[in-house]
N, C-alpha and C positions, 0 to 999 in steps of 0.2 A: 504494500500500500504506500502510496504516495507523499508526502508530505504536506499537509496543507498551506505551511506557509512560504515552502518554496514554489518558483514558478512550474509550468510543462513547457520544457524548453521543445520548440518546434525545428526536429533536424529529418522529418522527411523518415522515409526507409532504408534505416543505414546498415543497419545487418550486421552479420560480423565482419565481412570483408569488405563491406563499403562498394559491392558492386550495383552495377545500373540496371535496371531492366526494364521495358517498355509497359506504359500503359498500353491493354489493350481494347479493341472495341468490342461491347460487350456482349453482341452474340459471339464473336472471334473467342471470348472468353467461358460463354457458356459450350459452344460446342468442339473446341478441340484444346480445350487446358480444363478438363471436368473437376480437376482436384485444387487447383486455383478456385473456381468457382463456386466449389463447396465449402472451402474456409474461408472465403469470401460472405457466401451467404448467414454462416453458423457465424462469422464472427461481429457482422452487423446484428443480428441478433441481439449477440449479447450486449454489445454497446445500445441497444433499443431501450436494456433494461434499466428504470430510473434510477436506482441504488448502484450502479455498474461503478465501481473502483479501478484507477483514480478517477476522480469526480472530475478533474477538466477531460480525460477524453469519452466520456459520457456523450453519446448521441446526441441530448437533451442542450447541453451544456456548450459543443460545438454548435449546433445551428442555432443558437441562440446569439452567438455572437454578429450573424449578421443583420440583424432587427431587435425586435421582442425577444428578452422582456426589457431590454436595454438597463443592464445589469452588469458589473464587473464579472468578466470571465473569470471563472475558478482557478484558470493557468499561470494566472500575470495578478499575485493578491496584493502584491505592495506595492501596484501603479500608484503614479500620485494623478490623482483627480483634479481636475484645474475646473471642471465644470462646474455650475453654480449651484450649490446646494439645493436640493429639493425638485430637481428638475432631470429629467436623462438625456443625458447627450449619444449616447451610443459610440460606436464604431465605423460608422458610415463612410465609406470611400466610393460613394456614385456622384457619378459628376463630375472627376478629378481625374486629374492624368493619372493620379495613383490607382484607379479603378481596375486594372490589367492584373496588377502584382500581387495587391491586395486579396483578390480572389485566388489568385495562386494557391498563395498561403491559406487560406480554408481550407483547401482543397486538398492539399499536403497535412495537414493537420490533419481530419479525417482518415489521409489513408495510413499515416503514421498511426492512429491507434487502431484501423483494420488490423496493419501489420502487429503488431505488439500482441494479439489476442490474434490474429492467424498463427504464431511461430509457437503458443503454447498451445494450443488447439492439434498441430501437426505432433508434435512431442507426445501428447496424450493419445492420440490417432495409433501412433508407430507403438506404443508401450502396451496398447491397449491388448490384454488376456483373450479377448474374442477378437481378435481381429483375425481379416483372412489370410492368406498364406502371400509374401510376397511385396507386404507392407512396410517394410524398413527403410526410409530414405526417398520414398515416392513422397510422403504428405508435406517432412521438412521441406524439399525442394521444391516444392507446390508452394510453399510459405515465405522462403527466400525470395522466391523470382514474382509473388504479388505483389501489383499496383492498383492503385483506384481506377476501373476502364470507366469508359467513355460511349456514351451514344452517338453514335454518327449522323446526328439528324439533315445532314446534306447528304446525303447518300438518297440517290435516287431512288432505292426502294421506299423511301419515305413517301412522294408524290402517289404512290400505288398502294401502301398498307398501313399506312399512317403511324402508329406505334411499332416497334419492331416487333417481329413474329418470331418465331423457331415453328417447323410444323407446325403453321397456323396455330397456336400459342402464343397470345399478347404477351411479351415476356414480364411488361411494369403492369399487367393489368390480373392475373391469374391468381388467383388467391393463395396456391399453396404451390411448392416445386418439389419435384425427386433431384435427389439429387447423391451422388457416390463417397460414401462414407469408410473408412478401414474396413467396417462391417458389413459393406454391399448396399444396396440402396436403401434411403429415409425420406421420408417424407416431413417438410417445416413450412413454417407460414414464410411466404414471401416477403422478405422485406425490402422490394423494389416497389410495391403495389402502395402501402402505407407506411405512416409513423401514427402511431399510440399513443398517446403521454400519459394513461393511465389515468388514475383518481384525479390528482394534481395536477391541473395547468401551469405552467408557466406563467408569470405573475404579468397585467396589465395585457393579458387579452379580452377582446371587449366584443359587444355584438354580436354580429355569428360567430367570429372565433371562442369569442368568452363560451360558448356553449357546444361546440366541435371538438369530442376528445380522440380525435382523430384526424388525419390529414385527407382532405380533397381534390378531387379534380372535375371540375365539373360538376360542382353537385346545382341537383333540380332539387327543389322544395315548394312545397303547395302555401303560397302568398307569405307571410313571413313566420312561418313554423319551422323556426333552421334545425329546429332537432328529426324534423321527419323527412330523410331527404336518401338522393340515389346519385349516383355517379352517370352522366350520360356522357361513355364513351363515345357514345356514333357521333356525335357531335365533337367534340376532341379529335378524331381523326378526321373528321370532315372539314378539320377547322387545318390540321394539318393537307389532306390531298387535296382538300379545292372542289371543285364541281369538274363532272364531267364533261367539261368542252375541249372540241379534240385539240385545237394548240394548247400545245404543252410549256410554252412560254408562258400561259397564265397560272399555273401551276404556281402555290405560294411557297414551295420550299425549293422551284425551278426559278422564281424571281428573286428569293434570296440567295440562292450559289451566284445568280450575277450581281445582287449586290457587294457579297463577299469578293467576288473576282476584278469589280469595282476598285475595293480597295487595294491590290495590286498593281492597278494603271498610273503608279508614280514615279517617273524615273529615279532612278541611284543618283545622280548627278545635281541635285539641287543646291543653289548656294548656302554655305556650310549657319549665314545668322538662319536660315528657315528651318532649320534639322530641328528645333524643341516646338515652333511652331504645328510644323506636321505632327509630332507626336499629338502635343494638343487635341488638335480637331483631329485626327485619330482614335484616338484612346477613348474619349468620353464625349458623352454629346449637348456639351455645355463649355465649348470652348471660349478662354477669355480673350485670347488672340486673332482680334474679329478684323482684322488687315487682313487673312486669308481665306476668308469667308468663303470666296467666290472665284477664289486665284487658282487653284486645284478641283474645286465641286469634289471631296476625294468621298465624303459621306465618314459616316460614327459606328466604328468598330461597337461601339457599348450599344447606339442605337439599332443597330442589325440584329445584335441579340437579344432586343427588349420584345422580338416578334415572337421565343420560343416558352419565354415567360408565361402572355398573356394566350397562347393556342396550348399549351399546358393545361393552365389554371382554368379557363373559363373564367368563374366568379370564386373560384376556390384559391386555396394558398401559394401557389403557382404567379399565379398574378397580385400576390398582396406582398409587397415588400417586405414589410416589416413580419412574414411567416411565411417566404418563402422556404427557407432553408429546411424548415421540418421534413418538407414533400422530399423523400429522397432520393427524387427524381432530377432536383435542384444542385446536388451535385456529380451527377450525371452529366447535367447540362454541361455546367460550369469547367468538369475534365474536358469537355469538347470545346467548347471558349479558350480554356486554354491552351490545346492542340492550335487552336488558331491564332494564337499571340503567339505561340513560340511560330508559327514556320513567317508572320508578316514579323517580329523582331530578328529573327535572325537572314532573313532576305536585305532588311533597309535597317543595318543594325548602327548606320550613322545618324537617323531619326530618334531624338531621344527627350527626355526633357531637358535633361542637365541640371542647369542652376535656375531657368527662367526663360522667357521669351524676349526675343528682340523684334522694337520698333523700326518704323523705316529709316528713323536716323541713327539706329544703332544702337539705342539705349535700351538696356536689360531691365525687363521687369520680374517682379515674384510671380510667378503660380500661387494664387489665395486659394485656400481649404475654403473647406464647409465650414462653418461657424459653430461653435460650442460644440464640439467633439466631449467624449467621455476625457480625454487624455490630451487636446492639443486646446491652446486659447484660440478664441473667437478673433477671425482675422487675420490667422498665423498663416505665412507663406509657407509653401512646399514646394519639397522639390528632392532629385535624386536621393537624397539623404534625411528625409522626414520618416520617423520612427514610424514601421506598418503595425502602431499598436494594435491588437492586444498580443502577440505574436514574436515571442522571444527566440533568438539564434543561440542563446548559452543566457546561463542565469545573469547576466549584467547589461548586455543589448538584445535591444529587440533590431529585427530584420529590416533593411530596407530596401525601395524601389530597386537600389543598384547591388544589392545581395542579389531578388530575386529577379534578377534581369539575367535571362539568356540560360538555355537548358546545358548546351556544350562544354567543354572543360575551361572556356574564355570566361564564361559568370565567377564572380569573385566568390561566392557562396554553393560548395557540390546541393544539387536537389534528391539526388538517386534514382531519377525517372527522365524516362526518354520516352519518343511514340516512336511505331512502326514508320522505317522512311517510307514515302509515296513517289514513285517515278526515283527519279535520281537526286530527291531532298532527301536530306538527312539530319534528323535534328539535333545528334549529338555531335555535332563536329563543328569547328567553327567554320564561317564562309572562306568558299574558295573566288573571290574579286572576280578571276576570269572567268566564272560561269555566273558571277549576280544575274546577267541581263537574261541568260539562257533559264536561269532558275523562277526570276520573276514572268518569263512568256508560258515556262508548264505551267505557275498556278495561274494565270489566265486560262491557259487551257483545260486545270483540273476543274475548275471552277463554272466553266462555261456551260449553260445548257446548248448548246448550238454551236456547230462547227464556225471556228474563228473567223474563216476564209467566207462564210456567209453574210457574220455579222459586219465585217467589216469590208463586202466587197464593196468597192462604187455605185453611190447610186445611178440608175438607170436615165437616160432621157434629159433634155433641157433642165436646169438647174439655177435655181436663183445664185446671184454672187457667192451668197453668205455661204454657200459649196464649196465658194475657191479659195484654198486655207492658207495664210501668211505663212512667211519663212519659221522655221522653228524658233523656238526659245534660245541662245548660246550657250547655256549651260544643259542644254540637252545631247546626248551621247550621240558622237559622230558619227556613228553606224547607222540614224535617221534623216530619215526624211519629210516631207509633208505626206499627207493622204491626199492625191486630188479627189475631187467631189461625192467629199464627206461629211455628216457632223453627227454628234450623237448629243441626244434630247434628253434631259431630265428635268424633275422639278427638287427644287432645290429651298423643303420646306423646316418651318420656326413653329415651334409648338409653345406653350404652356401648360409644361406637365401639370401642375398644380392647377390648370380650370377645372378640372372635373374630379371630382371626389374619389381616386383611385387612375387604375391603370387603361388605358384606351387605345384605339386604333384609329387611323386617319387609312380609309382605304378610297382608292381615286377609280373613278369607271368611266367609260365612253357612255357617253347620254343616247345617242342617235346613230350609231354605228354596229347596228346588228348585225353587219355581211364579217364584221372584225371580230366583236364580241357584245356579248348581249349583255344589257344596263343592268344585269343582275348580279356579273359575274367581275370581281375586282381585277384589275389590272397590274394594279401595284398598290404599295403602302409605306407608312412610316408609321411607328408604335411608340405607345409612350407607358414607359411603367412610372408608376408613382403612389406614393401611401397616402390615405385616407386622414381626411382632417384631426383623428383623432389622435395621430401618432404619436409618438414620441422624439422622433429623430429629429433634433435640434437644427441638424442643416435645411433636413426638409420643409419643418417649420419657418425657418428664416425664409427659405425661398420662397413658398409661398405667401407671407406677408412682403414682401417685395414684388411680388407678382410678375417680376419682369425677368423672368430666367426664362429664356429661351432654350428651349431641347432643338438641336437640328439634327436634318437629316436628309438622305435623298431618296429620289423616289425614280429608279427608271424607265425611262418608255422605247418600248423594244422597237428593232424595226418594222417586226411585224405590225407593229400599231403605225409607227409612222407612214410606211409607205402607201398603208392603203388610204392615210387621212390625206397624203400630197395628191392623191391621185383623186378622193372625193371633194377636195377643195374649191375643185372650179380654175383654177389660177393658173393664167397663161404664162409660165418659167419661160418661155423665149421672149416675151415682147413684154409682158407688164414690168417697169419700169420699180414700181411698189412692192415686188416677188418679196423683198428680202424682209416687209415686215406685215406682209399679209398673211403666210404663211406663219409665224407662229400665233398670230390672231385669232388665225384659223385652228390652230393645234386647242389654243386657251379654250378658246368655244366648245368643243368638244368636249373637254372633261367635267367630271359632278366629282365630288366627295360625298365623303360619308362618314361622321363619328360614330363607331362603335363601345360598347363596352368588349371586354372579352369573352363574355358567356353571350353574346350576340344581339343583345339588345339595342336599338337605333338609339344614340344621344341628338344628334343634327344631321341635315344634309339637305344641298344642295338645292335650290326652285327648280331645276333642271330634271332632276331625279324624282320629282313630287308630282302630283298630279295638281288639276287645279284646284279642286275643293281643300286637296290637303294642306297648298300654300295659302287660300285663305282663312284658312283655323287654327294655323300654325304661327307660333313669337318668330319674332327674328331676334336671332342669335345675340344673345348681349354679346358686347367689346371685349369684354375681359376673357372672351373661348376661343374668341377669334384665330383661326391659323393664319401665318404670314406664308402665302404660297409664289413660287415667282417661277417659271420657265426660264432654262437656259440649254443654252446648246453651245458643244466644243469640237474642235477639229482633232484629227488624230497622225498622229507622227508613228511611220511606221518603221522597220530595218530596210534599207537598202539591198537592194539585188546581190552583192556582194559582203552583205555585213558578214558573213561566217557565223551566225548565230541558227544555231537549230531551233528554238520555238519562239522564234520573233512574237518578241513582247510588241503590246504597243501604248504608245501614252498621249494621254489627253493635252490639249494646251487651247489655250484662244477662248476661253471661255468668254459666252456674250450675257449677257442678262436682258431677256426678253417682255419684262414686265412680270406684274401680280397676274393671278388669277384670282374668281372669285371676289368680288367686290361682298362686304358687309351686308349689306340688303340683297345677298344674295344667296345668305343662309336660313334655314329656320330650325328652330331644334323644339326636343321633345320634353319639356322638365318633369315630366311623370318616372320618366325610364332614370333619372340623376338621383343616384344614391346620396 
């Protein structure tokens, strides 16, 4: 047993020999490593159990650190508290460049006390009197070589089965699993499906949580009786594969591998003040460094994954921040977030924060935190070196940003865990320079739903100017060149996470273009997760009494959408003289939105999307919900006929800003359905 008043120093799965082994993905791990999987299974279990020893790597006690109950973690007892008495400030690292590393470290903490309670569970396994013949050395080494795996939710079998399967077997949704014991098969409750807390809640749950002794996804309940309620899966996968229209572009976990492959289209080559910039609007999708707003359009690593949150949860814990972490599905997610921070940090691994951002004239600013943190003062800059409280590297420091940066032998701090390389990336190795550019063109390409050479052929036929793309940027790599007539469209939209009482959706549709797709079926999105006025989290409070934190994000429009809207436009590209600003006119008019909850209830949307009686019974949208939406389009620089690069990468530049969409009186919403 642990001691209570020292810390749980967080060093990952060190083992006795300090070797690495890959996380892996998790059907990968249920079907051909069965013995990983069963001390995997039996040893969340036992961490499920509220009493489980030591008390910081308690199930209850880890996901508590990311929200609820906003309580000093058990691990870290003689933090010093800076926060104002009587109030919680939490943990909170959303919204900060620190949001990448931070989540690491949960994530590693978990599987650090998997591992701890798998290597004595293996030891028991091998000693054990009935066991069957053959059993010596298979469990331990099932024990060693365990990591936390990961759900691949870009993985294309997601758009076709929504949760993953094994023989048609939901594998997070199945009540109970077989699974290979020293003594031949057992049967246990699954603990991918829920978390439990038993008699005792966790302290300052409220509402439906205060009354849920259980974790949800999707629960339905009859008007507000949250105790009588069901889980509707068919809706959670439906929320993940989308409707059945045959392009597969619309496909919402096909429109997010391109946004993911998005954020790859940044050249290596950018001048060296912009590398903490990019991290910035990168990392989090509250960047302060609003000079490159519109310079890149590169889109919000944190905002990409705030889609897997709310098509999770529904209305359940999935989508509630401050209890998310209970669903044990949330660090699932989060192993696979971080497969995608380690392969975009170690590609662009000169993008960083550093110390601060720099202005156009040069001058360095701080990165400012969240405000009244459990452990940091209200207003305290950040940066490489701000303590990832609650989360100790040896009993005297705690880890930071530049500990937990970079999986390879170059990180200043060993992690013990690597992922399976993909193509010719590898995450345990530092980059090799001569292949950056080759390495950043496969993850476009792993990324892409659509062959490259499609997306990005020329378009067809008479072409307005705005076609014909300026000479590149000078600091872009001499192996490009310009795209001629080309440009790719997005909207490039500003939320207020905090207008609506919780986590939401902005999903965008064609109003009048049923030959493309029908006004029923979204085209694209941006997601906002956020906690509920009742919260506790000091940052989150702050921001919302400021009301003026903008969440960005983008939203892209494929070609498949553009070429048929140039073609229904009307607009003579040889002779009208106006092509170059009719046509996005023309793009604006054609799109509706739509506020969702994430259990699918309408919050707003669009006069376009409404019928007429519905627009005259319907408020128009107060100010304070309003989205800032704006159209932009960029040119694209590709490799040269001779560049020597086998997966020509290609990068955006020229970015134009096309106007708003969506004029004010041109929403209406629904305040019946606003929690």
């Amino acid at each position: 047993m642990s001691n209570p008043s020292r810390p749980y120093v967080v060093t990952g799965m060190v083992g006795q020999d300090g070797s690495v082994f890959p996380r892996l993905e998790i059907r990968n791990l249920i079907t051909k490593h069965p013995e990983q999987y069963s001390l995997f299974v039996r040893s969340l279990l036992q961490l499920y159990n509220p009493d489980y020893q030591p008390k910081p790597a308690s199930f209850v006690e880890i996901a508590g650190i990311h929200g609820s109950p906003y309580q000093r973690w058990a691990g870290d007892p003689d933090s010093t508290t800076v926060y104002r008495p009587g109030t919680n400030g939490g943990y909170c690292r959303h919204s900060s460049v620190l949001f990448a590393h931070w989540h690491r470290l949960a994530v590693i903490l978990l599987e650090q006390a998997i591992g701890e309670v798998a290597a004595k569970i293996a030891v028991a396994d091998e000693l054990d009197p009935k066991a069957l013949p053959g059993q010596k050395g298979r469990w331990t080494q099932a024990a060693k070589e365990l990591r936390f795996p990961f759900w691949d939710w870009l993985d294309p079998r997601t758009s076709e089965e929504g949760l993953p399967r094994i023989d048609g077997i939901s594998i997070f949704e199945t009540p109970t699993v077989t699974i290979q014991t020293s003594r031949g098969e057992e049967e246990f409750n699954n603990p991918l499906r829920t978390y439990e807390y038993g008699e005792n809640l966790p302290a300052n749950f409220e509402d439906n949580m205060g009354v849920w002794y259980r974790t949800y996804r999707w629960p339905r309940y009859p008007g507000s009786e949250w105790e009588n309620l069901t889980e509707d899966y068919k809706g959670l996968n439906r929320a993940l594969t989308g409707t059945d229209h045959p392009n597969q572009e619309f496909k919402p976990i096909n429109y997010m591998r391109d946004k993911f492959g998005h954020l790859f289209k940044l050249p290596p080559t950018l001048p060296e003040g912009d590398w903490p910039s990019v991290w910035d609007h990168w990392s989090n999708s509250t960047p302060q460094e609003r000079r490159l707003d519109t310079h890149f359009c590169l889109g919000s690593f944190e905002e990409c994954h705030h889609k897997m949150h709310n098509d999770l949860g529904g209305d359940g814990h999935m989508s509630t921040p401050d209890q998310a972490a209970f669903d044990p599905i949330f660090f699932f997610h989060h192993s696979m977030v971080d497969r995608l921070v380690a392969m975009w940090e170690h590609i662009y691994p000169d993008y960083w924060m550093q110390k601060g951002w720099y202005d156009k004239e040069g001058k360095l600013h701080t990165f400012i935190g969240p405000k009244g943190t459990l452990t940091q003062e209200e207003g305290t800059g950040v940066d490489e070196d701000t303590p990832l409280t609650p989360f100790k590297k040896n009993e005297n420091e705690y880890w930071t940003a530049k500990d937990a940066h970079f999986l390879h032998n170059g990180g200043s701090v060993k992690k013990y865990f690597t992922y399976e390389p993909v193509g010719p990336f590898e995450f345990d190795k530092p980059l090799d320079r001569e292949k950056q550019q080759d390495l950043i063109g496969f993850m476009q390409q792993y990324f892409s739903t659509s062959k490259l050479d499609y997306t990005y052929a020329p378009y067809e036929g008479s072409l307005p100017s705005l076609f014909n793309p300026p000479a590149i940027p000078s600091f872009f790599p001499a192996t490009h060149e310009p795209l001629q007539n080309f440009r790719r469209w997005i909207l490039f939209v500003e939320l207020i996470p905090e207008a609506w009482n919780g986590s939401h959706n902005l999903e965008f549709f064609l109003h009048d273009q049923p030959d493309i797709a029908p006004a029923t079926v979204p085209i694209t999105s941006v997601t906002a997760i956020s906690r509920q006025k009742k919260t506790r989290c000091a940052a989150c409070i702050e921001r919302r009494k400021r009301h003026t934190n903008y969440l960005q994000g983008i939203a892209l429009l494929q070609r498949d959408v553009i070429i048929p809207l140039m073609k229904s436009s009307g607009i003579d590209f040889a002779t009208d003289k106006d092509a170059n600003t009719k046509l996005p006119t023309y793009i604006k008019s054609q799109l509706g939105a739509r506020f969702q909850l994430p259990g699918g209830d309408i919050l707003a949307e669009t006069t376009n999307l409404l019928t007429k009686d519905d627009i005259a019974k319907l408020e128009t949208l107060p100010e304070d919900k309003f989205p800032r939406v704006r159209l932009f389009s960029g040119a694209a620089a590709v490799p040269k006929a001779d560049s020597g690069l086998e997966y020509k990468p290609y990068y955006y530049y020229d970015w134009q800003d096309h106007g708003f969409l969506m004029t004010k009186e041109t929403w209406k919403w629904r305040p019946e359905n606003w929690r």
